[in-house]
Structure formats: structure tokens, C-alpha cells
N, C-alpha and C positions, 0 to 999 in steps of 0.2 A: 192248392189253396193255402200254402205255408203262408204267403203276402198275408190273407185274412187272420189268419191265427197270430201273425206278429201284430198284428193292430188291433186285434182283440186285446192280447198283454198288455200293450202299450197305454192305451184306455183304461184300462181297469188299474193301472199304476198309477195314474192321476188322479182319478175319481178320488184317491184317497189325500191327495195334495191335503195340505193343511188349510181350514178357512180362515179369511181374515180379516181384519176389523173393516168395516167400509169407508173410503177415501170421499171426501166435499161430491154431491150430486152434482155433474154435470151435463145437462140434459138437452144439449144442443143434436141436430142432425148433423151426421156427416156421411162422407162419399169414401166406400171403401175402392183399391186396387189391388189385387193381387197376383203373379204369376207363379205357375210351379207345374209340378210334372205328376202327371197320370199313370200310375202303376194299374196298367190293365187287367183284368180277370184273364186268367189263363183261353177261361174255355171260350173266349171273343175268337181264338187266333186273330188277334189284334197286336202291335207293336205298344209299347208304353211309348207317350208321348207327353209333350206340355200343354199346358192348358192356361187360361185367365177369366178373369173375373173381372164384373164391375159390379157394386153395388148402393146403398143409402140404406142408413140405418140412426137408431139414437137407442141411449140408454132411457129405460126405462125406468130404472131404478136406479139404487148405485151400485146391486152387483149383479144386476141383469140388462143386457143389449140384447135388439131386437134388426136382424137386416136383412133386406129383402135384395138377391144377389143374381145375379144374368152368370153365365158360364160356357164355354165353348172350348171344345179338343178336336183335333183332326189327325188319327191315329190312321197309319197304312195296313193292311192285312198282313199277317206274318209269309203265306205263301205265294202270293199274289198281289204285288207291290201298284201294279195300273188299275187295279180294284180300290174305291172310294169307300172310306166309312168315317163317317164326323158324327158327334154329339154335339148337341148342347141344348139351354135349359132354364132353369129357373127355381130358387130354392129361397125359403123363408127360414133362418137359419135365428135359434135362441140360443144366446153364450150366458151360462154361469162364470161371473169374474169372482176372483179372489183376490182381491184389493188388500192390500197391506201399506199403512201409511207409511212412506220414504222408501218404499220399493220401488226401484224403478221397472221391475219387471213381472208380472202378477198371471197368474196360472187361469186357464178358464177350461169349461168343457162346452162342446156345441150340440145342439139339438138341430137337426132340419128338416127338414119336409118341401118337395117341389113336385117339378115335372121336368123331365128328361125326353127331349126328343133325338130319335137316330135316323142318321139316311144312311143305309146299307148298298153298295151295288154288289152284283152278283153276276157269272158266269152267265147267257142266254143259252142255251141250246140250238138254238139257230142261228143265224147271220147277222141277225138282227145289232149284236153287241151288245155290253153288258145290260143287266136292268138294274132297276133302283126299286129300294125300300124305305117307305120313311112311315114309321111309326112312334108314337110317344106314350109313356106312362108316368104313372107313380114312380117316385123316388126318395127315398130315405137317408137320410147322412147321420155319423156319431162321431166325435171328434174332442181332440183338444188340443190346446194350442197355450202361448204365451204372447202378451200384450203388454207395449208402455202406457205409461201416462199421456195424458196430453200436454205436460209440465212445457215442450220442446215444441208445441205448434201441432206437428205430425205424428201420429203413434205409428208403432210399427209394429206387424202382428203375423208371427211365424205361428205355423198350423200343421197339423197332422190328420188325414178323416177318413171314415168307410164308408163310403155311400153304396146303397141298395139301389139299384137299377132293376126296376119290375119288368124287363123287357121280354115277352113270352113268345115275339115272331119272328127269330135271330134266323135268317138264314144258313148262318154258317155254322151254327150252334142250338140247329131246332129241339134237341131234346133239353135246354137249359131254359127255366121258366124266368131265372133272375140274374141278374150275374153282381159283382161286387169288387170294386173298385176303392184302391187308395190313394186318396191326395195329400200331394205335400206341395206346400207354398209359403209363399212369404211375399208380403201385401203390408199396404197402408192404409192408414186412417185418418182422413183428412174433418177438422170438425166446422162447420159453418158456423162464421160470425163472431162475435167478441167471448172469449172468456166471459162468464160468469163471475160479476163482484159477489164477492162473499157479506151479506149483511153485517156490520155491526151493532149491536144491542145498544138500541140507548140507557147511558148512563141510568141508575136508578135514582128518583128525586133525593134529595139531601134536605131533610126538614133543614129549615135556618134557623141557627141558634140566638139568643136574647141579644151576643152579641152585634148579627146582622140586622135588627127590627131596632127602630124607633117610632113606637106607635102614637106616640102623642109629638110627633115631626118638631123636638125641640134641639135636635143638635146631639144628644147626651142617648145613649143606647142602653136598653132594657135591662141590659147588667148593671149598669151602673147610675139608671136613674129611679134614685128616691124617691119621684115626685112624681110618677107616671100622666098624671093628671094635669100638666102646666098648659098653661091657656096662650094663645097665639100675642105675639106681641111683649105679652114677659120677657125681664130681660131674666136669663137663667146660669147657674153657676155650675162647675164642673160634676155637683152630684147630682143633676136636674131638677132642681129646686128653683124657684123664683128668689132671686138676692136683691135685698132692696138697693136702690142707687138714688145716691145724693150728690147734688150740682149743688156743691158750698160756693153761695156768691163770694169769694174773696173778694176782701174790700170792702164788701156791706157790713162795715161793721158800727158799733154804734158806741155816745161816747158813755162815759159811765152814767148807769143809771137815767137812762134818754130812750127814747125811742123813736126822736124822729130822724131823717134821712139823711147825711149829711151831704154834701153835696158832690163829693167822691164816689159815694154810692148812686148817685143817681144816674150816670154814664156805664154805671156797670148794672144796676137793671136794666136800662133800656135796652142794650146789647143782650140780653136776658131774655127782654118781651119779642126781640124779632126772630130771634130762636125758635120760641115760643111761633111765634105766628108762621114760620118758616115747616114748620113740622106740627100740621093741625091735627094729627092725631096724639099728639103727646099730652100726658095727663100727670098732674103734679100736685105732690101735696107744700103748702110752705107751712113751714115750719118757724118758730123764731125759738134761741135759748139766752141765757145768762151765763154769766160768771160765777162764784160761788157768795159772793159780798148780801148780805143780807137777808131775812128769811125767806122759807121756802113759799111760803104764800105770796110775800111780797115779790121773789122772782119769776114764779109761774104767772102773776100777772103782768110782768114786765116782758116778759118772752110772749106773750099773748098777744101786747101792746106791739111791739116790734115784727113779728107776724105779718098783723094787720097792716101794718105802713105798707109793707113790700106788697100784701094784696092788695090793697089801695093802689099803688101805683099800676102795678101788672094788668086789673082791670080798665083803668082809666086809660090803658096806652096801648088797646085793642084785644086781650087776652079774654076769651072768655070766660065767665063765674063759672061756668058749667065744666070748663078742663081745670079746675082748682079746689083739690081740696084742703078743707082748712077756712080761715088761716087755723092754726097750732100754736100755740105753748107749749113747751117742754123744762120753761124754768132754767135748773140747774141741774137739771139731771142725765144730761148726755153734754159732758165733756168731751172738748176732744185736743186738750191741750192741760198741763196739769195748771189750777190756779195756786198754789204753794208752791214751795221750793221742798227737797229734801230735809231739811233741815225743819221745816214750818214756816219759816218765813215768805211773805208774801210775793205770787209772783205775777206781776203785773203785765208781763208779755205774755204770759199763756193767758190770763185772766181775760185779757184784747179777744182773742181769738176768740175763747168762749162766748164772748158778745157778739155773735150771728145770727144769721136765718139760712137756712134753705133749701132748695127746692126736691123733694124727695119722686121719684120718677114711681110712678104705680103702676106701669104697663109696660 
């Protein structure tokens, strides 16, 4: 029994392997293959022979595999070579893996449990020639071995085991109730069907900062608009505020101290009014101003007066009262050209200018 006692050592020198972090769960079924050689129990008077394997198994976990395995030896008698004796069998075998990430080669121990069947032939006593025995029992296996990855498609899994053979009607060994046996083999591991993608986590959300939101849809983002509040159709300026916009009719201008049309100007409102009617949502205040020549009463009525002419015409040439507000005076109080010079002296071409109207956009 020295064979048992060397695989007793052997075993128990693993067991103590080091454990190791567990490698991605890969939990497909696969088809094991293995061949190797059957170191027989002595007291068989059996030859050691080879033997094979087929099985299907999967991992259960990620350092436990479960395989259910067929097995088959056809060993000669050591004294009587024309004398038959074969085993074989069926074993449900649990491996401890010790998985180590970037290892390619990871330590395991086996557990089995099956059935073991034997056909014995035997001497006849008479003429007859030999007879046959075939009985089967319980059988137990302890083992361990080393295994690759599946990184390569195929693993490949070299083994060492003691299996317990319960065989209690050995003809040729009737006072041996069990007998025990070592296997050593080297087999593959084939796994069915696609690698396992490994899930990636989605992103986690990213609130959006002030600068991705424009809640009130004016163009201008939450950082940087002052005006959160602006209304659809405003026209709005780089701090999101509504800026007023002025359509200066150039040319409407009028002559000193006059307020009515002159006839230059009246080709440039009309060009005004179809604007105006071209874009019926547009809504406009007119306005009319002065020059600085005169007093402040007397100018705000005269920018009043001028006003009106231009509403006057804009209404009578299709524009609705209702898209007009106004008309407006504003007198002399929004220049936009100086009326003096530096000096003080009077300046008559800015003073022109200042003689306008117009049309201020409110939407």
C-alpha cells in the first residue's frame, strides 16, 4: 500500500495551497476529456493500466465546479494474462478552485462520489472455461489537480486522485472488502458557447450645471442670464435681458421747427409700413424727438407733433392701431447726435439728426 500512502502526502500538501481572490464568474457548461494511467491496488493482482474519461460539468460558483464524469480501464491480471478484468463507471466529482487573477495556472482539490462497475473472469473448474463476474458498488474519489483558464478557448487540467473502490466480491482478492486506486491524467476542458461579456455599469447621472440649462429658451444660459424671466419673442442681449431696439427711420427727418412730412420721408415710411405688414407679429412703439433749440415744453410738444404724423401715416397705409404704441414725445431729451459743437457753438448737423422719430420694437 506505499501507492496509497504517497497520495495520502500528496493531498494533504495541497490542501494547504494558498486560497485566492476569485477570477470573473464564468458559468457556462462544458465537456471534459481526459486520459491517464491507473496505478492499481496491489491486492487486485491487476497490471496498472490507462484509463479515460468523458464528462459535462459547469462552474457553480467562481471557485467551485461541479462534473458529472463516465470512466473506463481494461487492466490484464498480473498472473494470468487470457483472464479478463475491466472497470468502469460513473462519478459526480466537486473541485475546490483557487483562482488567482493573472494566473495562468490555479490549484484545485476534488471531491467524488459514484459507481464503479467490475467484470472479473475467473479460472472454471471444469471444461466449461473461464467464468465472469460482474458486479458494481459505491466508489469514492479525493484528489487534486491544476487547471488553466479559459483566457485560450480550452483549459487544460492535469490531476492526481484516490479513489475507494467498495468492491467486496473480488474473486481473486476475496478477503479484500475495498481496494484503492491512483489516478493520474491530463484532460481538457472544453466550455460551450460564447464567452461571457462582462457588464459595464452605467455611467452615474451628472446633474447639469447652470451652464447647460436655459430655462426660460432665450438663447443666454443660467450663468449668465440676469433675466431668467424673458418672455418669447423679446429681442434679448448677451446678459439675458430684453434690450430695447430702435428702427431710426433715416431720412424722416423734419425741417426746423415742422412737423409735417416732407416728401423724402414719405417713400421711406412707406418702405416702413410694408415691413410692418410683412411681419404681423411685430409690435412698435413711435416715438418722435427734437433738437435742443427752444424750450423744453415747447419741444416735447413738437416731438409729440412729429410722432403723430408718422402714426398718422402708418395707420392709414395698413398698419394696425393696435401693433402701435404711442405715438410718443420724447422732446429733447434723447439725443443722439450732439446739438453744439465743443466749443458751444451751434451745431447744426447734429441738431438734423436729432429732428427724428422712431420706431422702437417692444417684442
Amino acid at each position: 500500500m506505499n501507492k496509497k500512502i504517497l497520495t495520502a502526502a500528496l493531498l494533504g500538501g495541497l490542501a494547504f495551497a494558498q486560497a485566492a481572490s476569485a477570477q470573473e464568474f464564468d458559468d457556462r457548461w462544458y465537456l471534459t476529456g481526459s486520459a491517464g494511467f491507473n496505478f492499481q491496488d496491489s491486492d487486485r493482482t491487476t497490471n496498472d493500466a490507462p484509463f479515460v474519461t468523458l464528462g459535462l460539468g459547469k462552474f457553480i460558483s467562481p471557485n467551485w465546479s461541479l462534473d458529472g464524469e463516465l470512466n473506463y480501464q481494461n487492466p490484464n491480471f498480473d498472473a494470468n494474462q487470457d483472464l479478463n478484468w475491466s472497470q468502469y463507471g460513473a462519478s459526480l466529482d466537486l473541485r475546490r478552485h483557487f483562482v488567482q487573477e493573472g494566473r495562468g495556472w490555479n490549484p484545485y482539490l476534488l471531491f467524488g462520489l459514484g459507481y464503479q462497475k467490475s467484470e472479473e473472469e475467473f479460472a472454471a473448474v471444469d471444461a466449461n472455461g473461464p467464468r465472469e463476474r460482474k458486479d458494481g458498488g459505491f466508489a469514492a474519489k479525493l484528489g487534486a489537480g491544476l487547471q488553466t483558464t479559459f483566457d485560450k478557448r480550452v483549459a487544460v487540467r492535469a490531476e492526481v486522485a484516490y479513489r475507494a473502490d467498495f468492491d467486496d466480491k473480488s474473486v481473486a482478492a476475496p478477503s479484500e472488502d475495498w481496494f484503492g486506486d491512483v489516478l493520474a491524467s491530463v484532460g481538457v476542458v472544453i466550455p460551450l458557447g460564447p464567452a461571457p461579456v462582462a457588464a459595464v455599469p452605467a455611467p452615474a447621472p451628472v446633474a447639469p450645471s447652470c451652464a447647460d440649462l436655459d430655462d426660460d429658451g432665450d438663447g443666454v444660459n443660467n450663468c449668465d442670464d440676469k433675466c431668467p424671466d424673458s418672455q418669447p419673442g423679446q429681442t434679448i442681449g448677451p446678459d439675458g435681458c430684453p434690450v430695447p431696439v430702435s428702427i431710426d427711420l433715416k431720412g424722416v427727418n423734419f425741417d426746423f421747427d415742422k412737423a409735417n412730412l416732407r416728401p423724402d420721408a414719405v417713400a421711406i415710411l412707406s418702405e416702413a409700413s410694408q415691413i410692418l405688414t410683412r411681419y404681423p407679429d411685430l409690435k412698435v412703439e413711435v416715438a418722435g424727438h427734437t433738437d435742443s433749440k427752444g424750450s423744453d415744453e415747447y419741444n416735447q410738444k413738437l416731438s409729440e407733433r412729429r410722432a403723430t404724423a408718422v402714426y398718422n401715416y402708418l395707420t392709414s397705409n395698413g398698419v394696425a392701431a393696435s401693433r402701435l404704441q404711442g405715438p410718443v414725445g420724447y422732446g429733447e431729451s434723447r439725443p443722439i447726435a450732439p446739438n453744439t459743437n465743443a466749443d458751444g457753438s451751434d451745431n447744426p448737423e447734429g441738431r438734423a439728426k436729432n429732428r427724428r422719430t422712431e420706431l422702437n420694437v417692444q417684442n
